[in-house]
C-alpha positions as CSV (number, residue, x, y, z in Angstrom):
1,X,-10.1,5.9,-1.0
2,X,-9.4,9.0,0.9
3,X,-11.5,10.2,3.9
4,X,-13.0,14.2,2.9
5,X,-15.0,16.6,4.6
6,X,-18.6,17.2,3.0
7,X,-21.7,19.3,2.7
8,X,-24.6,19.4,0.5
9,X,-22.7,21.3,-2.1
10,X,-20.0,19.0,-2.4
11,X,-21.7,15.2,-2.2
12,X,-21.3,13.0,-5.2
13,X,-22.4,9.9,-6.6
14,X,-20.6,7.1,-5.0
15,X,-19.8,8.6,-1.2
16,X,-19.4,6.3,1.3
17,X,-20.6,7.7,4.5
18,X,-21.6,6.0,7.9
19,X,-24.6,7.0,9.6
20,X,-25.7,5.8,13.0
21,X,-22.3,3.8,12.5
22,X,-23.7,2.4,9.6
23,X,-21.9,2.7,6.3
24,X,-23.8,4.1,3.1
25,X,-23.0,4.5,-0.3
26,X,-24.9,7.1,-2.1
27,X,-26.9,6.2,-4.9
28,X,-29.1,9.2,-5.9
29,X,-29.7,12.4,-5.1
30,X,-32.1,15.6,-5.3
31,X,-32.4,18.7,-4.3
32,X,-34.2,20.5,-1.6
33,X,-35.8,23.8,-1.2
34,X,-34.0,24.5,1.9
35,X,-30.8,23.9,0.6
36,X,-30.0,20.6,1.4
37,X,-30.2,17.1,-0.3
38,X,-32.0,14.1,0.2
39,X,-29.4,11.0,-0.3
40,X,-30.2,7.5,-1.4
41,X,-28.7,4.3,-0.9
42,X,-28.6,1.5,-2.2
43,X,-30.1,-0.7,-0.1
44,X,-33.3,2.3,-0.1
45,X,-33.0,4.2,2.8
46,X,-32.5,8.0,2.3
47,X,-31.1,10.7,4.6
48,X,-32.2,14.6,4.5
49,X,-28.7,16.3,4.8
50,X,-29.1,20.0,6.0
51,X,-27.6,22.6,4.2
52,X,-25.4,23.5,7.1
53,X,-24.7,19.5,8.0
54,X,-20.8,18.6,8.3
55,X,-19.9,14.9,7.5
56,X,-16.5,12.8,7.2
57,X,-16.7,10.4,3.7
58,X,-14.5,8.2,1.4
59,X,-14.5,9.0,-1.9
60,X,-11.8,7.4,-4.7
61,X,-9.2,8.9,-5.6
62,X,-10.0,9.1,-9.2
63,X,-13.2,11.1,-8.8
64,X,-11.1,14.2,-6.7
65,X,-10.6,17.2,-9.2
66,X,-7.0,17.7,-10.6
67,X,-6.5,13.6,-10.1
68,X,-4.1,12.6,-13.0
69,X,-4.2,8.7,-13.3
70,X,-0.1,7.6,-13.0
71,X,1.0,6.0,-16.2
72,X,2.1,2.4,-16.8
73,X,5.7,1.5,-16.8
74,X,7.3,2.3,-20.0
75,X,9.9,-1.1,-19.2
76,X,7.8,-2.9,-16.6
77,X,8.1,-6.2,-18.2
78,X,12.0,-6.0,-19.4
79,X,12.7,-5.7,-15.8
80,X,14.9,-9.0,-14.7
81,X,15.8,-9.3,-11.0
82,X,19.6,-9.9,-10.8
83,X,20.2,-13.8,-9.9
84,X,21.9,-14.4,-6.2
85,X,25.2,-16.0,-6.3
């Protein structure tokens, strides 16, 4: 998990964000006329977020654009650790 910067434009799916100290995790989502979204959570509360609104969110890593997932360990389990004598 890594702590971004959204808006309206760049919410996803998933989100966590804390409102009202509060933590969220966005559920669903539409579009507004003005520009902004209406969130939902998953225990049913919603939020209008302002088209111009600023807030702080953890999102995983794996859903970040240019995220390559690190490969396993071609010798992982050939690896012996060296007996103390």
């Amino acid at each position: 998990m890594v702590a971004i910067e959204i808006t309206a434009a760049t919410v996803k799916r998933g989100d966590q964000l804390v409102v009202g100290g509060r933590p969220y995790t966005v559920c669903d989502m539409s579009a507004l006329a003005s520009g902004g979204k209406l969130l939902r959570f998953h225990g049913g509360e919603s939020f209008h977020m302002g088209c111009f609104t600023v807030l702080w969110a953890s999102r995983h890593i794996s859903q970040l654009p240019g995220f390559i997932p690190p490969r396993a360990r071609r010798y992982e389990g050939t690896r012996h650790q060296r007996a103390t004598r």
